[in-house]
C-alpha positions as CSV (number, residue, x, y, z in Angstrom):
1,X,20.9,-24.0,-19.2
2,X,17.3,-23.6,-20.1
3,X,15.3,-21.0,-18.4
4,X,12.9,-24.3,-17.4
5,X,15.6,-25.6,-16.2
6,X,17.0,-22.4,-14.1
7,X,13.5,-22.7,-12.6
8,X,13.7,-26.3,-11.5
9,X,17.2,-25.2,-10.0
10,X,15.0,-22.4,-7.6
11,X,13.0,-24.3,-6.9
12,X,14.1,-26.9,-5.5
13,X,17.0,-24.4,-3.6
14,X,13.9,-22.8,-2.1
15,X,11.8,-26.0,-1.0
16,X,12.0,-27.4,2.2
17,X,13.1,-23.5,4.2
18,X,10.9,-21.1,5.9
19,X,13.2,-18.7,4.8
20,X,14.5,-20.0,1.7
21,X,15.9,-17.7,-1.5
22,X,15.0,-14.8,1.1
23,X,18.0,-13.7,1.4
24,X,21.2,-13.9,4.0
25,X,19.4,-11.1,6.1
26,X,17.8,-12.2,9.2
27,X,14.3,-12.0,9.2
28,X,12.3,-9.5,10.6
29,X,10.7,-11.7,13.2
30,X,11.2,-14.8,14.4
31,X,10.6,-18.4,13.4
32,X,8.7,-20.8,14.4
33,X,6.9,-24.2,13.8
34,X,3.9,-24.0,12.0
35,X,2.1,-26.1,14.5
36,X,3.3,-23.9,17.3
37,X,1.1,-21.0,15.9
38,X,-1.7,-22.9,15.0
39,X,-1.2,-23.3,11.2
40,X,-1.5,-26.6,9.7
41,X,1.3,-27.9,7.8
42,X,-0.6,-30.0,5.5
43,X,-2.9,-27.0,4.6
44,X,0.6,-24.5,4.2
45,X,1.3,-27.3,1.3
46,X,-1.1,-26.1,-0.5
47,X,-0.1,-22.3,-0.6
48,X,3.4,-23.2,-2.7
49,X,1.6,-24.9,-6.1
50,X,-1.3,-22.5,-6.5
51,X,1.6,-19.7,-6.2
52,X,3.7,-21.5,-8.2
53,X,0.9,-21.7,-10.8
54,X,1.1,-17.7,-11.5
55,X,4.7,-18.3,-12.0
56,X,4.6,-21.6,-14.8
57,X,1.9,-19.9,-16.2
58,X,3.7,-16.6,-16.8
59,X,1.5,-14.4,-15.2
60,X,4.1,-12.8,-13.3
61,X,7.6,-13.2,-13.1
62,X,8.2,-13.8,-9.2
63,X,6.5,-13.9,-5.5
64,X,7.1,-13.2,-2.3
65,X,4.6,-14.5,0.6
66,X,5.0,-14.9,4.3
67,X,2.3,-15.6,7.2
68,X,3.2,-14.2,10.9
69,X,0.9,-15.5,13.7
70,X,1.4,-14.7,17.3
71,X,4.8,-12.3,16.0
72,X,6.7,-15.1,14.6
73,X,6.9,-16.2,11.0
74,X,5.2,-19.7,10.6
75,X,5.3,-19.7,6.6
76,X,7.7,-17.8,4.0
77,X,8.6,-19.0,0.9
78,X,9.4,-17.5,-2.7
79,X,8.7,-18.2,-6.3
80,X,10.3,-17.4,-9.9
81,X,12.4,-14.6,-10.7
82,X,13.1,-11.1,-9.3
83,X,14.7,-10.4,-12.9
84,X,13.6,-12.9,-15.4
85,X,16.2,-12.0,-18.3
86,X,19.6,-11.9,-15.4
87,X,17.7,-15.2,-14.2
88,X,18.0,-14.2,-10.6
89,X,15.7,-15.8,-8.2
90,X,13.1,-13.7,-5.9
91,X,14.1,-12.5,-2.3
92,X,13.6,-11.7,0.8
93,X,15.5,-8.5,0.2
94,X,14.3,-7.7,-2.9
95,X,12.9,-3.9,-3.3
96,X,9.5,-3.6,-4.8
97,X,7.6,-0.8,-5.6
98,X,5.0,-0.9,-3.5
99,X,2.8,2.1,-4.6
100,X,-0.2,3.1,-2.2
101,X,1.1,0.3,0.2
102,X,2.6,4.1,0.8
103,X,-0.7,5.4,2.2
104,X,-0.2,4.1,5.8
105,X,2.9,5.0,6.2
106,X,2.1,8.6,5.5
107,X,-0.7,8.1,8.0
108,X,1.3,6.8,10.4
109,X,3.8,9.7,10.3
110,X,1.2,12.1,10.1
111,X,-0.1,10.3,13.3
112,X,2.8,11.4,15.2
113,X,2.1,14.4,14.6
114,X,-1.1,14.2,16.0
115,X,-0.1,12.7,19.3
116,X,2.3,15.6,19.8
117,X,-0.3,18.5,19.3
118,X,1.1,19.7,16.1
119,X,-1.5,18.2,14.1
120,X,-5.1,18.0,15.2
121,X,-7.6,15.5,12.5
122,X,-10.2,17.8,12.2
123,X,-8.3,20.8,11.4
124,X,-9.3,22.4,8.6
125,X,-6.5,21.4,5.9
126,X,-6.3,25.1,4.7
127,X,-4.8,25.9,8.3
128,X,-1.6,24.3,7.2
129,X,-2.1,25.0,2.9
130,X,-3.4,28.2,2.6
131,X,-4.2,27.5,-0.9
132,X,-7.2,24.9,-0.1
133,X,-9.1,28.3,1.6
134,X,-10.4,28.9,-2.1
135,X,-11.4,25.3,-3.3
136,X,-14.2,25.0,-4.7
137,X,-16.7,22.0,-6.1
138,X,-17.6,20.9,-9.2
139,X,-21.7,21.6,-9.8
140,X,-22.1,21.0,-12.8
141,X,-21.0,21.5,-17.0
142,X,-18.2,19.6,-18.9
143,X,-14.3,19.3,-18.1
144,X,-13.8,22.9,-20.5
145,X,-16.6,24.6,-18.7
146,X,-17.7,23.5,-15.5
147,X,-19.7,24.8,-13.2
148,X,-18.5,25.6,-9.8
149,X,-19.5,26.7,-6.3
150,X,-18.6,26.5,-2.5
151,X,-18.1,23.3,-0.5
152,X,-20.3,23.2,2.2
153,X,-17.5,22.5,4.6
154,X,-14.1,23.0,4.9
155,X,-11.7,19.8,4.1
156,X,-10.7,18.4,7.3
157,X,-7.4,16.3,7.7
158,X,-9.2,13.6,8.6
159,X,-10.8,13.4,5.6
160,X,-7.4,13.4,3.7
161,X,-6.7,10.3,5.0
162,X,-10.6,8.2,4.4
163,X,-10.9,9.3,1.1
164,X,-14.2,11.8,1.9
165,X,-12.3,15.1,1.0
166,X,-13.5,15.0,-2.5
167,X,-10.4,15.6,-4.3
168,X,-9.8,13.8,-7.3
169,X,-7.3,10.9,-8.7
170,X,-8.1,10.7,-12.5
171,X,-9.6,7.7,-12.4
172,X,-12.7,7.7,-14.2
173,X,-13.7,9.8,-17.6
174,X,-15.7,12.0,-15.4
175,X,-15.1,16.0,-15.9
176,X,-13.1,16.4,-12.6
177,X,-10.7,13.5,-13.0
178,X,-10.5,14.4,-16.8
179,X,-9.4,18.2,-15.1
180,X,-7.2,16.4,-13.2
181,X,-5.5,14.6,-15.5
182,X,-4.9,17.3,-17.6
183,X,-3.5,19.2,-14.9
184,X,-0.5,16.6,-15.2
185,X,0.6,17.1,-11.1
186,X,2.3,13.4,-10.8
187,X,5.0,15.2,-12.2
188,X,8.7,14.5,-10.7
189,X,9.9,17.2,-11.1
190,X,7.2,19.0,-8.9
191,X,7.8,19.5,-5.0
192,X,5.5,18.8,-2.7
193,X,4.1,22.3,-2.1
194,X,3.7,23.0,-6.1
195,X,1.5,19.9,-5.8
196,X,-0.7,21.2,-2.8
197,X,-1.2,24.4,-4.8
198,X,-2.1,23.3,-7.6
199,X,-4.2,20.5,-6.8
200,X,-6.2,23.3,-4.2
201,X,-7.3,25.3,-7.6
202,X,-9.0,22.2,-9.3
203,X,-12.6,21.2,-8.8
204,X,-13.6,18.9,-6.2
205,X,-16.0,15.9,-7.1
206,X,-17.8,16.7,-4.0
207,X,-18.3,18.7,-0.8
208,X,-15.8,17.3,1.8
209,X,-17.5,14.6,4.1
210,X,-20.4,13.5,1.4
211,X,-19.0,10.8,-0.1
212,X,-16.3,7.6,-0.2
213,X,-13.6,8.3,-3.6
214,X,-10.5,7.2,-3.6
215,X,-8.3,9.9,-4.4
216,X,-5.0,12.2,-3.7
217,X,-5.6,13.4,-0.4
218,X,-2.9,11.4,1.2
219,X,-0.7,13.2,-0.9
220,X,-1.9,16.3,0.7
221,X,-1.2,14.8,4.4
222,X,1.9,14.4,3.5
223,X,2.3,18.3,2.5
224,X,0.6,18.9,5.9
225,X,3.1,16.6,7.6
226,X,6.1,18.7,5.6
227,X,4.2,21.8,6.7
228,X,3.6,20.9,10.8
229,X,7.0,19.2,11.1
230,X,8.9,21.9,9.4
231,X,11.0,19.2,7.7
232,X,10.7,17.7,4.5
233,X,8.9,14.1,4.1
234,X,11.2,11.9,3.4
235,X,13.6,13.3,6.2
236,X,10.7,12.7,8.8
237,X,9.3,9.2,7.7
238,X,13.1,8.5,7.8
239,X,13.6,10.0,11.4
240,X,9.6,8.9,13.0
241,X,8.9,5.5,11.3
242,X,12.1,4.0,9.3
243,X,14.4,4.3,11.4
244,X,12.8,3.3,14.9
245,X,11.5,0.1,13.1
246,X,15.1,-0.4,11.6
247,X,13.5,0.0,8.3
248,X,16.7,-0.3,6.9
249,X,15.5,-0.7,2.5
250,X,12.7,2.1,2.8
251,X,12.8,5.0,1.0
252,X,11.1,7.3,-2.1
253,X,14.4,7.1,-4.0
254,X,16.4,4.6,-5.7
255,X,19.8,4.2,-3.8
256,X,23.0,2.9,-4.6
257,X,22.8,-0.1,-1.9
258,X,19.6,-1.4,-3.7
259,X,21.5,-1.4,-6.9
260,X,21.1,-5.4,-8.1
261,X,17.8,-6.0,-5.6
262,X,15.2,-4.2,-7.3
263,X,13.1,-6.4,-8.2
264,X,12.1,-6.0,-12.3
265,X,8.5,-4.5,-13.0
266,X,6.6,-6.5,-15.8
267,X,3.4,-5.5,-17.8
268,X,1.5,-8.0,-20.9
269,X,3.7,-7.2,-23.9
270,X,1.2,-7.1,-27.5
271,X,2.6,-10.7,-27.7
272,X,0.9,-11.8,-25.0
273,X,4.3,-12.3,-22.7
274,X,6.0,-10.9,-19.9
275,X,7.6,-7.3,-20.8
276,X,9.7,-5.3,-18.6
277,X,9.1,-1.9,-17.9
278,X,12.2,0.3,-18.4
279,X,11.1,3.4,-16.9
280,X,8.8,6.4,-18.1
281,X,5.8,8.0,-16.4
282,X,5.4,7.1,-12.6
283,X,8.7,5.3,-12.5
284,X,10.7,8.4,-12.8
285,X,9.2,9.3,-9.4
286,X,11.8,6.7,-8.0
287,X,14.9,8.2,-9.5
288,X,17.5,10.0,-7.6
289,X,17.0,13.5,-9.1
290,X,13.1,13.7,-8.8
291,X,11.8,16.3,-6.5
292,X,8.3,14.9,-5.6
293,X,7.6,13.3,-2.5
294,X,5.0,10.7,-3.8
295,X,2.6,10.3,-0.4
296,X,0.4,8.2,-2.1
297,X,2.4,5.7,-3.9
298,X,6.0,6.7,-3.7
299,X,7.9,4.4,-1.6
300,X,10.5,1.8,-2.3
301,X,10.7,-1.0,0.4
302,X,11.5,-4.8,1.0
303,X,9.3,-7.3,2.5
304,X,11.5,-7.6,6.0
305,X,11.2,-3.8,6.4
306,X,7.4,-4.1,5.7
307,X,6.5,-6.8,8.2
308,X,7.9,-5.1,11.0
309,X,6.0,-2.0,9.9
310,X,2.6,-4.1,9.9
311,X,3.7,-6.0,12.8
312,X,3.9,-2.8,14.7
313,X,0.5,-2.1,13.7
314,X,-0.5,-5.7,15.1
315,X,1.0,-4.8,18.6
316,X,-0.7,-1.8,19.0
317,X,2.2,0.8,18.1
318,X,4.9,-0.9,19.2
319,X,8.0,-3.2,17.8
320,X,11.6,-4.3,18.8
321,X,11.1,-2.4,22.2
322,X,10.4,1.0,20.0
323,X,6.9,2.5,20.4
324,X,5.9,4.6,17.4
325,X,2.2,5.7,18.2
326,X,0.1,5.0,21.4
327,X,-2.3,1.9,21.2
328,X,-5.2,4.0,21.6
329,X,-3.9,6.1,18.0
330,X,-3.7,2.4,16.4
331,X,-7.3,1.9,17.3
332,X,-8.2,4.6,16.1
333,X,-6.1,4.2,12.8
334,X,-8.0,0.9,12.3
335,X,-11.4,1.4,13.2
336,X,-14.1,2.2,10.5
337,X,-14.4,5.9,9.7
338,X,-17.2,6.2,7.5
339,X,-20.8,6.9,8.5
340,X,-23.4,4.6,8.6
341,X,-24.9,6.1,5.1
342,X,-20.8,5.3,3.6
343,X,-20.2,2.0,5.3
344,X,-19.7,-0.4,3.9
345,X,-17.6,1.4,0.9
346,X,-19.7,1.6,-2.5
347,X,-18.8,3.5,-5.6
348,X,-15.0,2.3,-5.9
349,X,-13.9,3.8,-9.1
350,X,-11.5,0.7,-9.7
351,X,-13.8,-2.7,-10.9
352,X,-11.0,-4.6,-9.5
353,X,-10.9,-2.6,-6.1
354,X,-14.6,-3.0,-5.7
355,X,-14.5,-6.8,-5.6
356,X,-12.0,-6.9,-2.9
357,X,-13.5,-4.0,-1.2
358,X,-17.1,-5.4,-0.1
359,X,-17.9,-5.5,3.1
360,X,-15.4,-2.9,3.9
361,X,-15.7,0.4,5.6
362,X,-12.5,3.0,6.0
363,X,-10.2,3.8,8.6
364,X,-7.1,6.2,8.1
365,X,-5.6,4.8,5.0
366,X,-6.8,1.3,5.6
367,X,-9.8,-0.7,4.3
368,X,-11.0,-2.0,7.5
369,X,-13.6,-5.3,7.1
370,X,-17.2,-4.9,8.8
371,X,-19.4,-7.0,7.1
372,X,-17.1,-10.7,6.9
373,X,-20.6,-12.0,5.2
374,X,-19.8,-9.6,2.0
375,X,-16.3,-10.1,1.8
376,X,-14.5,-12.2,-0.4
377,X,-11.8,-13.4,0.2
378,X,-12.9,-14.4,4.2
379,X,-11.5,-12.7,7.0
380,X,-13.1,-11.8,10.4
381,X,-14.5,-8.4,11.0
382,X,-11.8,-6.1,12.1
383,X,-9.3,-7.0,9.8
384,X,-7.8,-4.2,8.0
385,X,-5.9,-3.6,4.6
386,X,-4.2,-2.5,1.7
387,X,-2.6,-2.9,-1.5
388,X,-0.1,-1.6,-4.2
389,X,-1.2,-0.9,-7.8
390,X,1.8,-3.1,-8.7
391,X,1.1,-6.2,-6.6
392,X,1.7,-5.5,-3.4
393,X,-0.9,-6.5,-0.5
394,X,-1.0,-7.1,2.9
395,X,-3.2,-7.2,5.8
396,X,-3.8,-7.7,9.4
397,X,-5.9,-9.5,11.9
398,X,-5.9,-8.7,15.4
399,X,-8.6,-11.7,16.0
400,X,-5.8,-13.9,15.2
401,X,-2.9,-12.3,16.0
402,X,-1.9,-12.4,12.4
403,X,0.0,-10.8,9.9
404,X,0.1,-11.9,5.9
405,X,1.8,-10.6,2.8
406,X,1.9,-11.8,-0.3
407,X,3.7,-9.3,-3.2
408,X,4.7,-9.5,-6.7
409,X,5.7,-6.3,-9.4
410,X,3.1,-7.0,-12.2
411,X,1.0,-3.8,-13.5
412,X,-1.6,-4.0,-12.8
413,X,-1.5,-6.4,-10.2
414,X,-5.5,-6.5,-9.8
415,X,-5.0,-8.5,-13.2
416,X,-4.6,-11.5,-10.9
417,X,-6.5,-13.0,-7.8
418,X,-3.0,-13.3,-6.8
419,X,-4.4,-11.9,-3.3
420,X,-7.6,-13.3,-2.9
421,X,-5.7,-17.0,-3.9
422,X,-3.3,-16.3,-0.8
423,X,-6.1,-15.2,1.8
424,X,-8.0,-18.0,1.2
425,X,-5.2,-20.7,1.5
426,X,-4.1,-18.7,4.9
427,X,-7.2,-18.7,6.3
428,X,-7.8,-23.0,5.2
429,X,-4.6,-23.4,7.3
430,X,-5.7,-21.9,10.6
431,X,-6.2,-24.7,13.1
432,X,-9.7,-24.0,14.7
């Protein structure tokens, strides 16, 4: 059978099915008419073509989407292939990498924390890493020589999780992210406390509180977390968050009952076509014998398990009957962060991150909209966000009472307006 055909054959096994080629799982939340929770079926029509265009056009190999208004699923559909050369159709329970889709998880768990007076946000990090007493900033000089001196503040927790600490992610050519790159710490074979320590005796771009950079300090929350919880991260996640939400497909490492449902990541080959990638570089973090805990971008997880984690955002820390942080902690968690002189966010090393980030300010480990007149795509003020560096996005919108996600395994997945496509065709189906 041709592979044109194959697709005609999913296709048409997936039309017609809120659920459809999700899987035999049940879903994470209810269904429901569309016209129950104020969508319009005539404008949900429209989502499955312009999806289905990224597809036929072979800009990635498969997609998952799914809208949730008033905590019941109103939409869910999915297109192409979870593997394109075994031909196998995308699911519901496929696992995707879903890189700093990581980020508020960590914050979450580290939230705990806070609300049971083991972790306080504007504790000086150094009172759980010794090693970040010594940090210093970058003031000037080259990557070979700079030029240091004192931060004018200590880094604060809090900070770990906005983005202000300072510390670096390698993302530009600057001197500090070219030190950090050459420090090589993304290194699986590294724990999480040989990563703290090291990353505490490079540079920082600036002094803690000054500025808005994305960087690695949600890998250091989840050191802090390791450090105030006395267990390792992975064990608590599992214990705090996974399992109360019955986050069943979550975890840092590849496991034997996700063998056949991970769902294949694809780059542009030099021929212009979809390529697989085989492993190498940040996919070893996944494999059974790494040792690093990767807070920022580390987790494996499946759509079901991540709706129920952003629904229980949605209802204010709760979900199935299980509360996991207080409301007033999910406020808090989704309210702006930044200053007045930060908000909204400028300076976002990432072109492709600074288009979807206007109008945005910072909350812990979300982007949270306060300016709907700058964003694009539209969204009401309060919304708040985040993606994967792979393809993975989702946000939510207390205004409402929705939920949307819309993932793929593409690098990199800003390649595509695969999000801003989705948002827009969401939003067109809300009936006023």
């Amino acid at each position: 059978m041709s592979l044109r055909s194959l697709r005609a054959l999913a296709l048409a096994a997936c039309f017609g099915s809120t659920a459809a080629c999700a899987g035999h799982a049940r879903p994470a939340l209810p269904t429901a008419r569309a016209e129950a929770l104020g969508l319009s079926p005539t404008a949900l029509a429209r989502i499955a073509p312009a999806l289905q265009a990224f597809v036929d056009s072979g800009k990635v190999a498969g997609i998952y989407a799914v809208i949730a208004r008033h905590g019941r699923i109103g939409y869910e559909r999915t297109f192409g292939w979870m593997d394109l050369e075994r031909h196998e159709p995308m699911r519901r329970d496929a696992v995707f990498r879903i890189y700093s889709m990581t980020k508020p998880v960590v914050a979450v768990g580290l939230l705990r924390l806070v609300e049971d007076g083991k972790v306080a946000l504007d504790d000086p990090v150094s009172k759980y890493i010794p090693a970040f007493r010594n940090v210093k900033v970058f003031a000037g000089g080259s990557a070979a020589a700079p030029l240091l001196r004192d931060p004018d503040s200590p880094i604060t927790v809090r900070q770990l999780l906005t983005h202000t600490s300072g510390l670096a992610y390698g993302l530009t050519a600057g001197p500090v992210d070219t030190i950090f790159r050459g420090a090589r710490l993304y290194d699986p074979s590294r724990t999480l406390e040989q990563f703290a320590d090291s990353l505490a005796r490079l540079p920082l771009l600036f002094s803690p509180g000054t500025r808005w950079s994305y960087g690695s300090g949600i890998d250091v929350a989840g050191r802090v977390i390791e450090v105030a919880s006395g267990q390792p991260l992975d064990r608590f996640l599992d214990q705090q968050v996974f399992r109360p939400l019955g986050m069943k497909n979550t975890a840092f490492r590849r496991r034997p009952d996700m063998r056949g449902r991970i769902a294949t990541l694809y780059s542009r080959g030099t021929d212009g076509r979809l390529q697989a990638s085989r492993g190498g570089g940040l996919q070893a973090m996944y494999e059974p014998q790494a040792r690093f805990l990767w807070g920022s971008g580390g987790l494996l997880s499946t759509p079901d398990d991540y709706l129920r984690f952003a629904q229980m955002l949605l209802n204010r820390g709760s979900f199935g009957g299980r509360r996991i942080l207080r409301p007033e902690t999910v406020a808090l968690m989704t309210r702006n962060q930044l200053p007045p002189a930060l908000t909204p966010i400028s300076g976002v090393p990432i072109p492709e991150m600074s288009a979807t980030l206007a109008g945005y300010g910072y909350g812990l480990a979300v982007a949270v909209l306060v300016d709907s007149t700058l964003a694009t795509p539209p969204g009401p003020v309060g919304l708040f966000r985040w993606s994967g560096y792979v393809g993975t996005y989702f946000w939510v919108d207390p205004t409402n009472d929705l939920v949307a996600m819309v993932w793929t395994q593409f690098s990199p997945g800003a390649s595509y307006p695969l999000e801003a496509t989705f948002q827009k065709l969401v939003y067109a189906a809300l009936v006023p």
